[in-house]
C-alpha positions as CSV (number, residue, x, y, z in Angstrom):
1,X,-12.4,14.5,-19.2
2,X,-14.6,15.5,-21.9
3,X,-14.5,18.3,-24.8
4,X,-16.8,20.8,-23.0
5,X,-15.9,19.7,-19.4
6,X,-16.0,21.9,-16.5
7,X,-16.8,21.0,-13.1
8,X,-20.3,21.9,-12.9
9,X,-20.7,19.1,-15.1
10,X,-21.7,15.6,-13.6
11,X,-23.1,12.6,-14.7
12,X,-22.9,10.4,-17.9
13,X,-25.1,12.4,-19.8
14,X,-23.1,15.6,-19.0
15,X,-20.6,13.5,-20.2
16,X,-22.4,12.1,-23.4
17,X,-23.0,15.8,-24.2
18,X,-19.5,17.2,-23.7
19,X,-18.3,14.6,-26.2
20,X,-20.8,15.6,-28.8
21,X,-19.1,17.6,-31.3
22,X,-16.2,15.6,-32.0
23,X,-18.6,12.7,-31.9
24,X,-20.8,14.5,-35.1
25,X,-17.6,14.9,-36.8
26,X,-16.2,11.4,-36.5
27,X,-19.9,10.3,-37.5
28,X,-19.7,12.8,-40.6
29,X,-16.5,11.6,-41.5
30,X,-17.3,8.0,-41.7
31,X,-20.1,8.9,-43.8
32,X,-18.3,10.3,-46.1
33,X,-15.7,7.3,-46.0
34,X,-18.6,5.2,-46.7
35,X,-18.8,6.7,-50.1
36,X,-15.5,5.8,-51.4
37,X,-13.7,6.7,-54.1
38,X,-16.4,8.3,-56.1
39,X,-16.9,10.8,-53.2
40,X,-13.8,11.1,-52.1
41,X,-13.4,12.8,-55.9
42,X,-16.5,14.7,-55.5
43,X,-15.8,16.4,-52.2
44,X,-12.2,17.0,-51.4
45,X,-9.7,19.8,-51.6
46,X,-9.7,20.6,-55.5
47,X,-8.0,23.3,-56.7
48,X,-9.1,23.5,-60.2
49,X,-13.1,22.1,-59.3
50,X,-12.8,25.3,-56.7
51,X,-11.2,27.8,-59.4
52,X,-14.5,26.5,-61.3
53,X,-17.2,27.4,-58.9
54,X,-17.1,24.1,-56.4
55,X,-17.1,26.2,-53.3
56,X,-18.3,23.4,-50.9
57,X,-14.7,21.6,-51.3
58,X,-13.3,24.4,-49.2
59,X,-15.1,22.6,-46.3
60,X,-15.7,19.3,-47.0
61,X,-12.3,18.4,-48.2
62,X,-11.6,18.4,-44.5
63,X,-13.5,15.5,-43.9
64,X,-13.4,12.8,-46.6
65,X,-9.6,11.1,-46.9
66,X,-7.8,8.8,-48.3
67,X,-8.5,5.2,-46.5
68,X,-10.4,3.8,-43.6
69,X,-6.8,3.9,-42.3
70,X,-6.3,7.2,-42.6
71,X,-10.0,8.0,-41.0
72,X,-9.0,5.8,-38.3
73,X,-6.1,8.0,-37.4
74,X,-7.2,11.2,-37.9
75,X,-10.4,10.3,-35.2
76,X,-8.4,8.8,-32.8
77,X,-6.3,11.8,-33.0
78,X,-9.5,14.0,-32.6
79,X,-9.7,12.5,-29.7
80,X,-7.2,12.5,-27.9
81,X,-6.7,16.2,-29.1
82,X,-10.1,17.1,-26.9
83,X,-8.7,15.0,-23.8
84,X,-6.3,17.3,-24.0
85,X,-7.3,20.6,-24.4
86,X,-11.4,20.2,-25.3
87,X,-12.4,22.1,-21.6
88,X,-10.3,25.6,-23.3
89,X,-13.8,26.7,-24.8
90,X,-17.1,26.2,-25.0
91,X,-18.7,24.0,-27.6
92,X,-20.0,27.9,-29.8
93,X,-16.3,28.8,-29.3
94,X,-14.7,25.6,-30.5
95,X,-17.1,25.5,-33.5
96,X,-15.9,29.1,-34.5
97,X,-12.5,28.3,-33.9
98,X,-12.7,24.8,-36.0
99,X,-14.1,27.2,-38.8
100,X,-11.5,29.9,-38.8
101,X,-8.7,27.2,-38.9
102,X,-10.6,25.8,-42.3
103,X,-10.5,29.0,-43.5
104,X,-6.7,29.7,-42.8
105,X,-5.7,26.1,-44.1
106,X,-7.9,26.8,-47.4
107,X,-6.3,30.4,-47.1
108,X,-2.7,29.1,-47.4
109,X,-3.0,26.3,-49.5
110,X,-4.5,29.0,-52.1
111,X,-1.7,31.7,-51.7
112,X,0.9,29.7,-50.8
113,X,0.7,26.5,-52.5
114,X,-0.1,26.7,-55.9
115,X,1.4,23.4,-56.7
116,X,-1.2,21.4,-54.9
117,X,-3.7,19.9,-57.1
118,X,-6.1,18.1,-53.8
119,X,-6.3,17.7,-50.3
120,X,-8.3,15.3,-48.0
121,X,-8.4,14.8,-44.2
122,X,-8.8,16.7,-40.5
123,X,-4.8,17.1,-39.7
124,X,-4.8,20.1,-40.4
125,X,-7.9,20.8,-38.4
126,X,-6.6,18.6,-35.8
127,X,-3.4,20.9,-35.6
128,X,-5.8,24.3,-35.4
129,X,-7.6,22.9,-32.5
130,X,-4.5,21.7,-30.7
131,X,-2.7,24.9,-31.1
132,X,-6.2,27.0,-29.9
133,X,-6.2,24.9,-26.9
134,X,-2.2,25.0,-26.3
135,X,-2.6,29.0,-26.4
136,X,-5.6,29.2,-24.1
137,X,-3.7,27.0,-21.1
138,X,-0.6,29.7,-21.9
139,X,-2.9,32.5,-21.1
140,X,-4.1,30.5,-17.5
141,X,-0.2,29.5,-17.4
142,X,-0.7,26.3,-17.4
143,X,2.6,24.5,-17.1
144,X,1.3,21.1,-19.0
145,X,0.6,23.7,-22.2
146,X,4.3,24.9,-22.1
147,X,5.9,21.3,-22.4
148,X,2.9,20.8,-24.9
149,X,3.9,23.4,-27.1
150,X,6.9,22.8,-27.1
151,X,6.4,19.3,-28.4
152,X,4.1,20.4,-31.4
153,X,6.5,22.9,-32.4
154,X,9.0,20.3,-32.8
155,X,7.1,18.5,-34.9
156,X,6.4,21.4,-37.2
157,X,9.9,22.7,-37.3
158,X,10.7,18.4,-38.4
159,X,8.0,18.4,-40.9
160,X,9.1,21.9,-42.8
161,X,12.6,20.8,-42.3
162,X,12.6,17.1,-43.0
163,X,9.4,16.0,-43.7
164,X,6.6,14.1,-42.6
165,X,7.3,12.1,-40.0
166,X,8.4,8.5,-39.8
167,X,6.2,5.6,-40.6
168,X,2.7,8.9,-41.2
169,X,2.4,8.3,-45.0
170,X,3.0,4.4,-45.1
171,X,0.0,4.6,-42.2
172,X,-2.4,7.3,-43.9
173,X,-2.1,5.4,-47.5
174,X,-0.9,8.5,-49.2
175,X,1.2,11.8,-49.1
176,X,1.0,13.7,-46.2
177,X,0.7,17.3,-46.6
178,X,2.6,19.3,-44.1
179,X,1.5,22.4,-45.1
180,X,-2.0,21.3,-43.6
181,X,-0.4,21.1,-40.6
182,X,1.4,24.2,-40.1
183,X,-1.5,26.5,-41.3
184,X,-3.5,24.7,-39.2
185,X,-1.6,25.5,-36.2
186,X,-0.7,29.0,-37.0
187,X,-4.3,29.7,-37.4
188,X,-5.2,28.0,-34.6
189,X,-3.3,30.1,-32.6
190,X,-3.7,32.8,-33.5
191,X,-7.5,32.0,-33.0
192,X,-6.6,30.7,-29.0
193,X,-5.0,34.0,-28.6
194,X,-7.8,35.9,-29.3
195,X,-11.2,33.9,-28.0
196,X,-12.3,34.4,-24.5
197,X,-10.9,31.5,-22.5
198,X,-13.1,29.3,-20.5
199,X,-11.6,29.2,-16.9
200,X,-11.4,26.0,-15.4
201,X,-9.4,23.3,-14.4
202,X,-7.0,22.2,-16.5
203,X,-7.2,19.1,-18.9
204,X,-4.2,16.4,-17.9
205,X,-1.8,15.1,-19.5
């Protein structure tokens, strides 16, 4: 089961192909990791390098992070987050819905969280394109996307209540932002709720 999958597609370079895009962005990611420190600093989430003029930490912020660690996690969660719900939309759609949640993260941290000086990783991301597909399998009624939601909800509601959750900073290196992940996933949503869905089979659980 692939990102883009449908069943019109057969053969392992339909296959190759539906598993691009989250390929690119694992690639880009690691790029960027391979710079380090020094572009870590130059690239992420900045609120004062924004205020100044940086404009192109609004995006790329999303894809540098903290350690090889926290890279490591945030791709395998990429993919497993396409397994789940990549076959929702079409590569064009996913791309535009990726973008909005950026936007909405970047959005909320600016209105909403003055307080934070920087931001690194996709989790947020991750969270938008869960939610899209989550709200897409509601609107085929899907029942796999209601015991879905239900379980990223949880987690949400836990994070704003409690925190982050067990064992998730001790494994990404650093502080995990929680805000990421609910503007992420309201975004997201909102974005599932509105894009044309791409009727197919379901992705399994």
């Amino acid at each position: 089961m692939g990102l883009f999958n449908d069943e019109s597609s057969h053969g392992l370079g339909r296959t190759l192909c539906a598993w691009s895009l989250p390929g690119v962005v694992i690639a880009v990611s690691a790029a960027l990791a391979l710079a380090g420190d020094r572009g870590r600093y130059w690239l992420r989430f900045d609120r004062a390098a924004i205020a100044a003029g940086e404009l192109w930490r609004l995006l790329s912020g999303h894809f540098v992070h903290l350690s090889w660690s926290h890279f490591a996690l945030n791709a395998m969660g990429l993919l497993l987050v396409c397994y789940l719900v990549g076959a929702r939309f079409t590569a064009l759609q996913w791309i535009s819905i990726s973008l909005l949640t950026i936007a909405g993260i970047d959005l909320g941290f600016w209105l909403w969280e003055p307080q934070l000086a920087s931001y690194v990783g996709l989790s947020g991301l991750l969270h938008g394109i869960l939610a899209a597909g989550i709200v897409a399998g509601l609107r085929l009624q899907h029942r796999e996307a209601y015991l879905l939601g239900a379980v990223v909800v949880a987690k949400l509601a836990y994070e704003q209540l409690i925190g982050p959750m067990p064992g998730s900073e001790q494994s990404t290196g650093g502080a995990v932002i929680v805000a990421a992940h609910l503007y992420g996933a309201l975004t997201g949503a909102v974005a599932g709720a509105v894009v044309p869905i791409r009727v197919g089979p379901p992705a399994p659980l």
